[in-house]
C-alpha positions in Angstrom: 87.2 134.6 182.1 90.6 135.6 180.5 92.1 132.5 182.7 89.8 129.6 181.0 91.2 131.1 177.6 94.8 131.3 178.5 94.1 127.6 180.0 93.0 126.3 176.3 95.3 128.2 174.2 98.3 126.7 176.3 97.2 123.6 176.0 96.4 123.7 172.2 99.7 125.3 171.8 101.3 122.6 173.6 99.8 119.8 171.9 100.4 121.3 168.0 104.2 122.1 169.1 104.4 118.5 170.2 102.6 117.1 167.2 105.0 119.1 165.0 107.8 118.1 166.8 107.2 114.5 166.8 106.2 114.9 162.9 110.0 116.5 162.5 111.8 113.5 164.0 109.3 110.9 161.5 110.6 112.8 158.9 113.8 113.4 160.3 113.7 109.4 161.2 112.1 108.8 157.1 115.5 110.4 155.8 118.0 108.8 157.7 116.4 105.4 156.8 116.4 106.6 153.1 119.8 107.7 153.1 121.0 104.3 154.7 118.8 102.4 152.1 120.6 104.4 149.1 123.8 103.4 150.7 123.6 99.6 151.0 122.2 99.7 147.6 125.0 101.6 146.7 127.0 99.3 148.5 125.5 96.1 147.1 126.6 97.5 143.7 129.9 98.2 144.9 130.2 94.8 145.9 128.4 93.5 143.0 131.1 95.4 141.2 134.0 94.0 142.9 132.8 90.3 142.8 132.8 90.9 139.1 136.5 92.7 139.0 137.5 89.4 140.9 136.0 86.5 138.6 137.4 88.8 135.5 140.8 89.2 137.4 140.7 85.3 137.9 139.7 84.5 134.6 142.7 86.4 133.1 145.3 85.2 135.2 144.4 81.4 134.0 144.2 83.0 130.8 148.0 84.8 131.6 149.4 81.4 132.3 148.2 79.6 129.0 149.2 82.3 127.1 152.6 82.2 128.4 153.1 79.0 128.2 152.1 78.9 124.2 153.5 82.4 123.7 157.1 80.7 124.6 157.2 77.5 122.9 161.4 77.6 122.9 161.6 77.8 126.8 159.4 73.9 126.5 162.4 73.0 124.4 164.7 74.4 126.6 163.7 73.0 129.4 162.5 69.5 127.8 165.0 67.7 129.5 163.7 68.6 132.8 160.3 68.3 132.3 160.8 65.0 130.8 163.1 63.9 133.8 159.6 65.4 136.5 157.6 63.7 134.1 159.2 60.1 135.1 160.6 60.5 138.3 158.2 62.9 139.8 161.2 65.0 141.1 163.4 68.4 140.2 166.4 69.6 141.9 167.1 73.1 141.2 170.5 75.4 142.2 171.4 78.1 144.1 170.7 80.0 140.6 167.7 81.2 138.9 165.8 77.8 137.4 162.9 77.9 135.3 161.3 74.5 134.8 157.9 73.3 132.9 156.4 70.6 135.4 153.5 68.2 133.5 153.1 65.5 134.5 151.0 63.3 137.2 153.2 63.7 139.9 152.2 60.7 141.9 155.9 59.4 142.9 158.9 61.4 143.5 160.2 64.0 146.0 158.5 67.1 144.2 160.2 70.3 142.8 163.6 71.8 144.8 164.0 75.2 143.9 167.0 76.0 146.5 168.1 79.6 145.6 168.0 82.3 143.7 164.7 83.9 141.4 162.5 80.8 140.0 159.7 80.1 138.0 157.9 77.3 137.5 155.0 76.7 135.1 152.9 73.6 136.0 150.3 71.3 134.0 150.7 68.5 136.8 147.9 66.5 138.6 149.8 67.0 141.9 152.5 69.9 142.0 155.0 69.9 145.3 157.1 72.9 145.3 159.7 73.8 148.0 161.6 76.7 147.7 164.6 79.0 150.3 165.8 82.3 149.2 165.1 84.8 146.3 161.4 85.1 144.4 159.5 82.2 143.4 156.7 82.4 140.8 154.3 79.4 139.9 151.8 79.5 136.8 149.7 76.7 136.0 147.2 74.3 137.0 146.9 71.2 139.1 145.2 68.6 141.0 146.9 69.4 143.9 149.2 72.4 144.4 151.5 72.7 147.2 153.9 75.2 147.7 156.4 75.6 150.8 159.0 78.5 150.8 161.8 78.6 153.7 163.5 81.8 153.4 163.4 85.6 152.3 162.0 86.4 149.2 158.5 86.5 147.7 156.0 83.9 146.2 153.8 84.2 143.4 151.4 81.7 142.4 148.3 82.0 139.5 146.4 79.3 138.2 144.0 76.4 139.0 143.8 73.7 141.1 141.9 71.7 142.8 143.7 72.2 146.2 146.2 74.9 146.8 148.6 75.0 149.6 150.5 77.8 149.9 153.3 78.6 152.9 156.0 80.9 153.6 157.8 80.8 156.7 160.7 83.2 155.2 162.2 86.1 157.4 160.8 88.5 154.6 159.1 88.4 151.6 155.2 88.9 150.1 152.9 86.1 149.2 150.9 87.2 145.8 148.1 84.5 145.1 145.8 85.2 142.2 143.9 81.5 140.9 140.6 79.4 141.8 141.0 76.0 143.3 138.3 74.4 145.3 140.2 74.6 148.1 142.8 77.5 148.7 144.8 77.3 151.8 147.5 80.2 152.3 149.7 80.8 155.1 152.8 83.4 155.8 154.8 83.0 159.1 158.1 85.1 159.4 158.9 89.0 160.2 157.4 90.9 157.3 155.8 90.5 154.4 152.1 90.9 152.6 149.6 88.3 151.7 147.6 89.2 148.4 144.6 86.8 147.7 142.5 87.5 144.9 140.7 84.5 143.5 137.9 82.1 144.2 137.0 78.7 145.6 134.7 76.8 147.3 136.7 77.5 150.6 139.6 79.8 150.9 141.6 80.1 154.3 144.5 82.9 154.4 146.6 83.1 157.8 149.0 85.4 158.6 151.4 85.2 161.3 154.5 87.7 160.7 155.8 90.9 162.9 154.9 93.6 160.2 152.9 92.5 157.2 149.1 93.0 155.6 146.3 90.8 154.1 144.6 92.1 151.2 141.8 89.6 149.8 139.6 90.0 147.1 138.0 86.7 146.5 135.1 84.5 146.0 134.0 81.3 148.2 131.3 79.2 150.0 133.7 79.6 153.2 136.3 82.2 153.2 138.1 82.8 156.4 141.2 85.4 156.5 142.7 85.8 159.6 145.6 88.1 160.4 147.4 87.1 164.1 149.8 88.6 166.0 153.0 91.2 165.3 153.5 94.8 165.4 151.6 95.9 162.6 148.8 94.2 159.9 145.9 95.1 158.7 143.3 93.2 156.2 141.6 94.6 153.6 138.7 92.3 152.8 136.5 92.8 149.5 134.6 89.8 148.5 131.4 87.0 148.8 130.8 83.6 150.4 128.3 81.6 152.2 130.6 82.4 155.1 132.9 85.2 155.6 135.2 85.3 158.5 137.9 87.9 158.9 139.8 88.3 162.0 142.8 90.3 163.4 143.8 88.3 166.3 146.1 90.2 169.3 149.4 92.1 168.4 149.9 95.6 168.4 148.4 97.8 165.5 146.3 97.0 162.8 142.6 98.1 160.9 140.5 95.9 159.2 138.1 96.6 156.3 135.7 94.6 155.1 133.4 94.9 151.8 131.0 91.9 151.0 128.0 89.6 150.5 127.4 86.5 152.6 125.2 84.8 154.6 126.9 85.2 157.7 129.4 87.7 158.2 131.8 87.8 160.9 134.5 90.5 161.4 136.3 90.8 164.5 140.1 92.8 165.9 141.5 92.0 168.9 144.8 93.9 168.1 146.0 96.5 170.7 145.3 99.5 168.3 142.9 99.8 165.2 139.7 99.7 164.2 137.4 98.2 161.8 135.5 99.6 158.6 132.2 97.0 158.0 132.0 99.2 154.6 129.1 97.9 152.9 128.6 94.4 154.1 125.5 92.6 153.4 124.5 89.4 154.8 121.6 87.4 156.5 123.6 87.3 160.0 126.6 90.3 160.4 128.6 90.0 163.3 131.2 92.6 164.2 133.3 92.9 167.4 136.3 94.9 168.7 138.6 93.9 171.2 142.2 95.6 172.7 143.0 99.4 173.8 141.8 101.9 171.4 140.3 101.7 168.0 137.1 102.3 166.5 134.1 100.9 164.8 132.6 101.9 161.5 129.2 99.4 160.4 127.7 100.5 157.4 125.6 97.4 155.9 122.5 94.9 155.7 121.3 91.9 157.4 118.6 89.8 158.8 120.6 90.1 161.6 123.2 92.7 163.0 125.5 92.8 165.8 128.2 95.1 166.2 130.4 94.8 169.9 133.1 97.0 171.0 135.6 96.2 174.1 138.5 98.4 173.6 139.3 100.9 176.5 139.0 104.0 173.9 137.0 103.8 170.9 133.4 104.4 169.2 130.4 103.1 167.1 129.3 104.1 164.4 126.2 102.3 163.1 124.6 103.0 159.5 122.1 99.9 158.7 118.7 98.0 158.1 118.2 94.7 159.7 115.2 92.5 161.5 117.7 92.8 164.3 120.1 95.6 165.4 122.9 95.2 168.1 124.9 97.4 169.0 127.3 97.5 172.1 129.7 99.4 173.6 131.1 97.3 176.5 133.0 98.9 179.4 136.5 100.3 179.1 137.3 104.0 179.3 135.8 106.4 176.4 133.7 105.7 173.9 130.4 106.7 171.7 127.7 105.2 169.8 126.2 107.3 166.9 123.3 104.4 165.5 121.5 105.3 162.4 118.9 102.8 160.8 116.2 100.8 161.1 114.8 97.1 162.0 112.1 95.3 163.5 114.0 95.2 166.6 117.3 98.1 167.3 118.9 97.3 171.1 122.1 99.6 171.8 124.3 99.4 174.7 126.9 101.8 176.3 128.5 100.8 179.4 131.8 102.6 178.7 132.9 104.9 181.4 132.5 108.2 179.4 130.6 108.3 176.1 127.6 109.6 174.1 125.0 108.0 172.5 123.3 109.2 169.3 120.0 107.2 167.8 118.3 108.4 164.3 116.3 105.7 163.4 112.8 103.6 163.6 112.1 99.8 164.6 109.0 97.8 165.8 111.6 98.1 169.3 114.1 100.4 169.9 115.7 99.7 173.5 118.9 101.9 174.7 120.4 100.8 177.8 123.0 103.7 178.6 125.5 103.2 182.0 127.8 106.0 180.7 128.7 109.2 181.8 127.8 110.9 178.9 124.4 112.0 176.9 121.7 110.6 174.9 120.0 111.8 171.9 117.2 110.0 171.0 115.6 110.8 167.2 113.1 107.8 166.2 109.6 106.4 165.7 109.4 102.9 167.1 105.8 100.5 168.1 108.4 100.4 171.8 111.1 102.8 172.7 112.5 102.3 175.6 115.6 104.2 177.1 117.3 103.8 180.3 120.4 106.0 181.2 121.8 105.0 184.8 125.3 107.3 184.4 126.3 109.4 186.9 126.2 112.5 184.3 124.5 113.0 181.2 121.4 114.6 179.6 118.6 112.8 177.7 116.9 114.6 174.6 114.4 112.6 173.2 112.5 113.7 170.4 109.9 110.6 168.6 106.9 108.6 169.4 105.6 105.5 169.4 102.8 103.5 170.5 104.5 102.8 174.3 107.4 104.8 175.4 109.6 104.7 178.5 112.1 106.8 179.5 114.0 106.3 183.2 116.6 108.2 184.1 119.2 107.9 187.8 122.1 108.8 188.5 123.4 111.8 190.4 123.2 114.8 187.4 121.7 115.0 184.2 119.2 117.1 182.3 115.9 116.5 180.5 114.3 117.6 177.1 111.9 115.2 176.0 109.1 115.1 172.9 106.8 112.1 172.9 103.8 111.4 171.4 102.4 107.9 172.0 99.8 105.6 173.3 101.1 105.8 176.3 104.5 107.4 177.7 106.1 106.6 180.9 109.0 108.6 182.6 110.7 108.2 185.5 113.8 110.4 186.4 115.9 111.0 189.7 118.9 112.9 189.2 119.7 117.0 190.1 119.1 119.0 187.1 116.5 120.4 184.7 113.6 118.2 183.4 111.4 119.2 180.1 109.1 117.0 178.6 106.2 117.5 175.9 104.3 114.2 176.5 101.1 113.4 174.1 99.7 110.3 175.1 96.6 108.4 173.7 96.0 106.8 176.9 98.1 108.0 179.7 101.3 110.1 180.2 102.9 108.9 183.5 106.0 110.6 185.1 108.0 110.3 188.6 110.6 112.8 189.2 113.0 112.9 192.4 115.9 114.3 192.9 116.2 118.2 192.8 115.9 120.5 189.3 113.3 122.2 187.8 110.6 120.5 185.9 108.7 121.9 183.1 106.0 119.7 182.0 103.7 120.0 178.7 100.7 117.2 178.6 98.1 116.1 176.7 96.1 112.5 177.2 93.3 110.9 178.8 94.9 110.7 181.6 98.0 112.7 182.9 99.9 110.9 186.3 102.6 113.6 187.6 104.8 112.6 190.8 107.6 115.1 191.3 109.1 114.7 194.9 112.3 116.9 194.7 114.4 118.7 197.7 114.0 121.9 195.7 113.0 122.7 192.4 110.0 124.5 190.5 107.4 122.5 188.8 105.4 124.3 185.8 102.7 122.2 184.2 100.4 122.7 181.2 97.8 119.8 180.2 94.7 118.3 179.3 93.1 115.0 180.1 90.5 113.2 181.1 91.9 113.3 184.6 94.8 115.1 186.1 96.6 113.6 189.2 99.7 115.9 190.4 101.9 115.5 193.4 104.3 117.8 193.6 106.7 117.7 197.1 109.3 120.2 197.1 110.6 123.7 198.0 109.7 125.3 194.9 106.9 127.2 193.2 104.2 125.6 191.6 102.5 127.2 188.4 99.7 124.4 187.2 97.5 125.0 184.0 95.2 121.8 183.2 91.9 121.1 181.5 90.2 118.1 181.6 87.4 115.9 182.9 88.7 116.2 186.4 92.4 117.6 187.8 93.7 116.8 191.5 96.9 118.1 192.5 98.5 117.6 196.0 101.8 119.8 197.4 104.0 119.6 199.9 107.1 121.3 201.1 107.2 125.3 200.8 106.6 127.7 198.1 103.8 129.6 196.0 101.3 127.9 193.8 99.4 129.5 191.0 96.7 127.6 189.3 94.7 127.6 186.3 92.2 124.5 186.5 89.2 123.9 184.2 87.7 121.0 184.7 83.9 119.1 185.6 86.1 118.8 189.1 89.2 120.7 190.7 91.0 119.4 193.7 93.8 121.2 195.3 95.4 120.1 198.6 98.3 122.3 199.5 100.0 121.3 202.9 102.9 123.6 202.4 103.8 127.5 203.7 103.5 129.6 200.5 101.3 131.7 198.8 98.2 130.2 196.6 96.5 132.5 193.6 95.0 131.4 190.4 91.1 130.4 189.2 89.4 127.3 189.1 86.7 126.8 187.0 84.6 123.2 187.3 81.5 122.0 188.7 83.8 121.0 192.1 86.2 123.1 193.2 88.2 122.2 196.3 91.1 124.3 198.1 92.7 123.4 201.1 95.6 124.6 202.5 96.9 123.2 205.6 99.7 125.8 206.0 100.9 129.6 206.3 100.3 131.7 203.4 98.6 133.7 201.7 95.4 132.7 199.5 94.0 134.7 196.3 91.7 132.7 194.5 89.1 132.9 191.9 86.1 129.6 191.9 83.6 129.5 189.3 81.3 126.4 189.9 79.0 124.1 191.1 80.3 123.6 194.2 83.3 125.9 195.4 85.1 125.1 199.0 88.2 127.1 200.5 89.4 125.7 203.6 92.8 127.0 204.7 94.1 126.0 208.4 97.2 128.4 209.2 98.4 131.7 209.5 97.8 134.0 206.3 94.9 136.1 204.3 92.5 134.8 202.2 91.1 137.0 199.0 88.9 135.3 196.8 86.0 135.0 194.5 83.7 132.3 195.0 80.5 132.0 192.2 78.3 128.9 192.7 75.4 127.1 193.7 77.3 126.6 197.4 80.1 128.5 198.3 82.0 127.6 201.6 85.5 129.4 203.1 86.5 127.6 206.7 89.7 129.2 208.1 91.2 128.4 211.2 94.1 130.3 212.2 95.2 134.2 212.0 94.9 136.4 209.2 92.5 138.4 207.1 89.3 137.2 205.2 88.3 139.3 201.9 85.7 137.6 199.9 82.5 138.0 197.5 80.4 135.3 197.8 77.5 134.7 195.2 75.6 131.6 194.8 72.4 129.6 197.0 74.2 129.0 199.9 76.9 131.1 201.0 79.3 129.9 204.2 81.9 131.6 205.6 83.7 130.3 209.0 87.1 131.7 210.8 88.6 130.6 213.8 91.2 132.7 214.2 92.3 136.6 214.4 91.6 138.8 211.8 89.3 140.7 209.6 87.0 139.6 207.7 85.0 142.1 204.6 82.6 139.8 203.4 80.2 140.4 200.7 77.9 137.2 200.2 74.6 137.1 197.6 72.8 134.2 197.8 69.4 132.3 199.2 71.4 131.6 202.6 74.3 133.4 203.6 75.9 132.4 206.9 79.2 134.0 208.7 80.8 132.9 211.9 83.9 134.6 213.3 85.4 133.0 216.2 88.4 135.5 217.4 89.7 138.7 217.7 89.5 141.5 214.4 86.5 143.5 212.8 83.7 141.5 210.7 82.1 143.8 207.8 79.5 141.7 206.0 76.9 142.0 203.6 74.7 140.1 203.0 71.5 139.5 200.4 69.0 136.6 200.5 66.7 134.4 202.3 68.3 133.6 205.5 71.6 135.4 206.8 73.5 134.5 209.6 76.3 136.0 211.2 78.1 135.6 214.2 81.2 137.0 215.5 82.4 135.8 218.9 86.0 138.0 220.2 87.0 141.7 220.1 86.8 144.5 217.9 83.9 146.2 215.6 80.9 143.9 213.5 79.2 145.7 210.9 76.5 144.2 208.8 74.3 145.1 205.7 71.7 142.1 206.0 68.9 141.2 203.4 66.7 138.9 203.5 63.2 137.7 202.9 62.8 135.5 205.7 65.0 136.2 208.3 68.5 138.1 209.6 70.3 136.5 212.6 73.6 138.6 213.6 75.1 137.6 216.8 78.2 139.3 218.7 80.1 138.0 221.7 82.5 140.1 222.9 83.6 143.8 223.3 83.5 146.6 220.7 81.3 148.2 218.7 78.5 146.6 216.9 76.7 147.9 214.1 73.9 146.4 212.1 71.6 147.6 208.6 69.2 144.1 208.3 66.2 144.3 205.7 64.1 141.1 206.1 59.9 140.6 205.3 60.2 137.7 208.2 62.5 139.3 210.9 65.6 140.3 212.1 67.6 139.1 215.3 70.6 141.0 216.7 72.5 140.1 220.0 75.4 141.6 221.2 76.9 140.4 224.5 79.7 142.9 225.5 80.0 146.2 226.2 80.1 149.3 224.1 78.4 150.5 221.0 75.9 148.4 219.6 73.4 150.3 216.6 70.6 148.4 214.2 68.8 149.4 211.7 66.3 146.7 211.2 63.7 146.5 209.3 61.2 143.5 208.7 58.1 142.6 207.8 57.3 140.6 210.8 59.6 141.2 213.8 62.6 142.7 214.8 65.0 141.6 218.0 67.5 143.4 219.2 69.3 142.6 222.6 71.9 144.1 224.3 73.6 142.6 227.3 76.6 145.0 227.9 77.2 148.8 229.2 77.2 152.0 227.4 75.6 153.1 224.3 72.7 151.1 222.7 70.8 152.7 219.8 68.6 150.7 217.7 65.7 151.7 214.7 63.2 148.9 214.6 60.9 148.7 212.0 58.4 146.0 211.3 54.8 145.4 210.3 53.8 143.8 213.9 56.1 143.6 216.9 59.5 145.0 217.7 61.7 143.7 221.1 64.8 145.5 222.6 65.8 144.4 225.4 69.3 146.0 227.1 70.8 144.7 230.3 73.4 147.1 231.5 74.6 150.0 232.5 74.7 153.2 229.8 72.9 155.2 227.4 70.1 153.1 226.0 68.3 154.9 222.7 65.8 153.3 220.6 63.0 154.5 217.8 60.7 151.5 217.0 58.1 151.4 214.5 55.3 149.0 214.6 52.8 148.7 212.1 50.9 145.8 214.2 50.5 144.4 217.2 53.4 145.5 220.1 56.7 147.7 220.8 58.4 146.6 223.2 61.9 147.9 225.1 63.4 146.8 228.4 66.0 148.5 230.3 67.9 146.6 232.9 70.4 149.0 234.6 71.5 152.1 235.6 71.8 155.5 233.1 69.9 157.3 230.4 67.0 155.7 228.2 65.5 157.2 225.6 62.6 155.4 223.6 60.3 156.8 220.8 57.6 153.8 220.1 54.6 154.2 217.7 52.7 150.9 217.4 49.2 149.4 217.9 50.8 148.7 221.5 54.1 150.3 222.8 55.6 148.5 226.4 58.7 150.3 227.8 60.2 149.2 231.2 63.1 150.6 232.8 64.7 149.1 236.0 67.8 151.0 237.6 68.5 154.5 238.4 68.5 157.4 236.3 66.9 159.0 233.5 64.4 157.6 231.5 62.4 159.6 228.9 59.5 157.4 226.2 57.4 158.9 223.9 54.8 156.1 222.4 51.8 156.2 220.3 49.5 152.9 220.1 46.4 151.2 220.6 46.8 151.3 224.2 
């Protein structure tokens, strides 16, 4: 019984490593989510942080200007005819020289301020403010209504204060524009060959553009709308920290150039389309995030919050890398050449795409749905709990390891190579792979565990549900299976060895192709269909046990049941142990027969060349041997009945309470020991030695129908019969207690007879000697 036991420690082995393993990746799964929840909190104070820098940094810039407007009361003096010539006309026309000038005033009329050349300043307290400026620095301070600022030629601009609107333009070769105010409106836009945009202020919506060759955006702000946008060139890159209602930061084309964004909104949108760069999503937070990549090369770094998250890369050479919590979770890595997708977080809903050409993808994480939808050549590591998971890799090369659960999980797998190691516990798991290489899976299911495997590989397959579905058609691979369920279904076509141990309410396993199976089945019924060449050996213990083998090989089994039935048509030996209420071997082909054989009915038939040693105990034992090779049988019960029609020795040991039947057709010695209370019945057709030793409470047959040597021992309580038709030595001692002995000689040669009995007949027709000796009645 050491086979049941190794049948239920595997499995319970098999089901606790699975369980731990699954309870690893929850935990595994637990911290990740932690972790990424510490750092968007970390990152909404960051941000909280940073919108506070901002409003203070606004706040003392307006503050700046007043002071130094009241902290240098002479330079109003100075400058009082000026300001009293804006005032009226509405119009200033600097020099080529530095020129300071204090515009108040409504500014309604009038061509504006004309700065020209050189370094200027102007302070303004003007409803609206029109600067235009060429060469050299230019600095405005102030407030107004309206605030417009144009600037033609090298040189920076800086401009703090209020307004209600602010226009702000450069179109110099060179120079940096260095905003820092609050209007409700800020419009700021640079054009030329180099030079930096710094924003950091706050409005209802700021806009900041940037057109030039070689020049960066850094904007630290506050707005219901706040769009930055960074276009073109050889080099730029936007540095983004800051909160709206809308946040939409974008590096369009050019060459080179990273963006980083840190901030609160309701939407969030973030792309770069430059040729080379990536973009940092460091900390973002907002109902709807939207990230996407664009150009050659560059990669993507999300680490953030939302209702809604979608992160989309383009580039030819570049990767993911996803740290977040959101209802949704997008992320895709669309075509081009390289790239790879490391996602950790968690949401209702996670989908990740990778249809680069080369690229890994890594998932840590939990949702209600986690989908991964993986074209690459490249691997997948799976580490998650999820109500769905569902990953598909259809690369040419890659492995999967999955390690989670969840209450439906499916795993497919094509492509042309890749390997397999898969954990899953679930309600119900469903795998399906066809590529060349090495498949493992631990697969707990609630309800059913369902795999289809094609291809060629190895498959190693630990299983535990009510029901267990197992297709593995491969052009050569081995298949090892542990299990339990309520049912077991296994189809296994292959050149390959197959090594099955499963428990449950009922196991049925089908093979095809070539190779050895062993078998350990417990179960209320075990079905094994095998129509491959190979070797069988194992034990099946169930109420039904079925082998057939419709093949060459060998067969060493061990049935403990109900019902136990070998069958086997091909070449090869059978060696087995059959225990049951019926036992029934059937061979038909060439090959050897060993078997014990206990149970009420015992039936053993072979069509075919070979020996059979047959030891059968039951009620009725019956044995039938249709071709060449020696039959040694013994048999205890009832009824036995054995016939042997071909060439070559029969030797019986027959018990029985009712009745012994042993019949021989064909040449070669026949020898026969049959016990029975009813009677015994031997026949041998052929010639040569034939012997019995029967003894019975009734009657005892013996017939002969063959030359040479006959001997027979006939005991029973009432009649004994031999009859032998042939040539040859003819001996016989038969012991009656009843009625008759009886012996007939047809043929030619010695007889010898020795009869005691109530009534002894002996009859000899042919020539030759003839000797009796018989005590009876008459």
């Amino acid at each position: 019984m050491g086979g049941i036991v190794d049948v239920f420690e595997s499995v319970v082995d098999a089901v606790v490593d699975t369980a731990e393993s699954v309870a690893d990746a929850v935990v595994d799964v637990a911290d990740t989510v932690a972790d990424t929840v510490i750092d968007v909190a970390d990152t909404v104070i960051d941000v909280a942080d940073t919108v506070a820098d901002t409003v203070i940094d606004v706040a003392d810039t307006i503050f700046d200007t007043v002071d130094i407007i009241f902290d240098t009361p002479e330079l109003v003096f100075e400058k009082i005819a000026d300001s009293i010539v804006y005032f009226v006309t509405g119009s200033y026309e600097g020099d080529e020289g530095d020129n300071t000038l204090f515009a108040t005033g409504l500014g309604l009329w009038g061509s504006g301020v004309k700065m020209y050349g050189g370094n200027d300043t102007v302070y303004a307290a003007s409803f609206d403010l029109d600067v235009y400026d060429t060469w050299g620095n230019l600095s405005v301070y102030g407030g107004a209504g309206f605030m417009d600022i144009n600037k033609s030629a090298w040189g920076n601009m800086t401009v703090a204060g209020l307004a209600g609107t602010t226009n702000l333009q450069h179109i110099g070769r060179t120079g940096n524009i260095n905003f820092g105010g609050a209007a409700a409106s800020n419009y700021i836009y640079r054009r030329g060959y180099s030079g930096n945009i710094s924003f950091k202020g706050g409005g209802i919506a700021n806009r900041v553009i940037s057109e030039v060759e070689y020049g960066n955006i850094k904007f630290k702000g506050i707005g219901a709308s706040n769009i930055v946008k960074r276009k073109g060139g050889v080099q730029g890159n936007i540095r983004f920290t800051g909160a709206g209602a809308s946040n939409v930061v974008e590096r369009i084309g050019g060459d080179q150039g990273d963006v980083r964004f840190t901030g609160v909104g309701a939407y969030n949108k973030v792309s770069n389309s430059a040729n080379r760069g990536s973009i940092y999503f460091e900390g973002g937070i907002g109902a709807h995030n939207k990230v996407k990549r664009r150009g050659d090369s560059g990669n993507i770094v999300f680490a953030g919050a939302g209702i809604s998250n979608q992160v989309i890369s383009e580039v030819k050479d570049g990767n993911i890398s996803f740290t977040g919590i959101g209802a949704l979770n997008i992320v895709k890595r669309i075509g081009g050449n390289r790239g790879d997708i490391v996602f950790n977080g968690a949401g209702a809903a996670n989908h990740v795409v990778n249809t680069a050409k080369y690229g890994n993808t890594n998932f840590t994480g939990g949702g209600g749905g986690n989908i991964i939808d993986h074209s690459t050549n490249g691997n997948i590591s799976f580490t998650g709990v999820g109500f769905v998971n569902k990953v598909t890799h259809t690369g040419d090369y890659g492995d999967i390891n999955f390690f989670g659960g969840g209450f439906g999980n499916i795993i497919t797998r094509s492509g042309v190579r890749g390997n397999g190691d898969l954990t899953i516990l679930g309600g119900g798991n469903v795998v399906t792979w066809s590529t060349t290489g090495e498949l493992k899976a631990k697969l707990g299911g609630l309800i059913l565990n369902r795999l289809k495997r094609d291809g060629s590989g190895n498959t190693n397959l630990i299983l535990a549900s009510l029901g267990n579905i197992v297709d593995v058609e491969v052009s050569k691979g081995n298949l090892s299976l542990t299990g339990i369920g309520a049912a077991n279904i296994i189809n296994y076509k292959a050149q390959g060895i197959l090594n099955a141990n499963l428990a449950g309410g009922a196991n049925k396993i089908n093979k095809e192709g070539s190779g050895n199976s062993i078998l350990y089945l417990l179960a209320g019924a075990n079905v094994f269909t095998d129509s491959s060449t190979g070797n069988v050996r194992g034990s099946l213990f169930g109420g039904l046990n079925i082998v057939t083998k419709n093949g060459n090989g060998n067969i060493n089994v061990a049935m403990y049941g109900g019902i136990n039935a070998l069958i086997q048509v091909g070449k090869g030996n059978i060696q087995t142990r059959l225990l049951g209420g019926a036992n029934v071997i059937v061979k038909v082909g060439d090959g050897n027969i060993s078997a014990l054989l206990f149970g009420l009915a015992n039936i053993v038939t072979h069509v075919g060349d070979g020996d059979n040693y047959l030891l059968m105990l039951g009620m009725y034992n019956i044995a039938t041997k249709v071709g060449d090779g020696d039959v040694i049988v013994g048999m205890f019960g009832v009824g036995n009945v054995l016939t042997h029609v071909g060439n070559g020795m029969s030797a019986a040991l027959m018990v029985s309470v009712g009745a012994n039947f042993l019949t021989k057709v064909g040449n070669g010695p026949t020898l026969a020991l049959m016990f029975s209370a009813g009677g015994n019945i031997f026949t041998h057709i052929g010639n040569g030695l034939s012997a019995a030793l029967m003894i019975g409470g009734t009657a005892n047959i013996f017939t002969k129908v063959g030359n040479d040597t006959t001997v027979a021992i006939m005991l029973a309580g009432y009649a004994n019969i031999f009859t032998h038709v042939g040539d040859g030595f003819s001996a016989a001692l038969m012991i009656g207690g009843g009625t008759a002995n009886i012996f007939t000689k047809v043929g030619n040669g010695i007889t010898l007879a020795a009869m005691v009995g109530s009534a002894n007949i002996f009859t000899h027709i042919g020539n030759g000697f003839s000797v009796a000796f018989a005590i009876g009645q008459a």
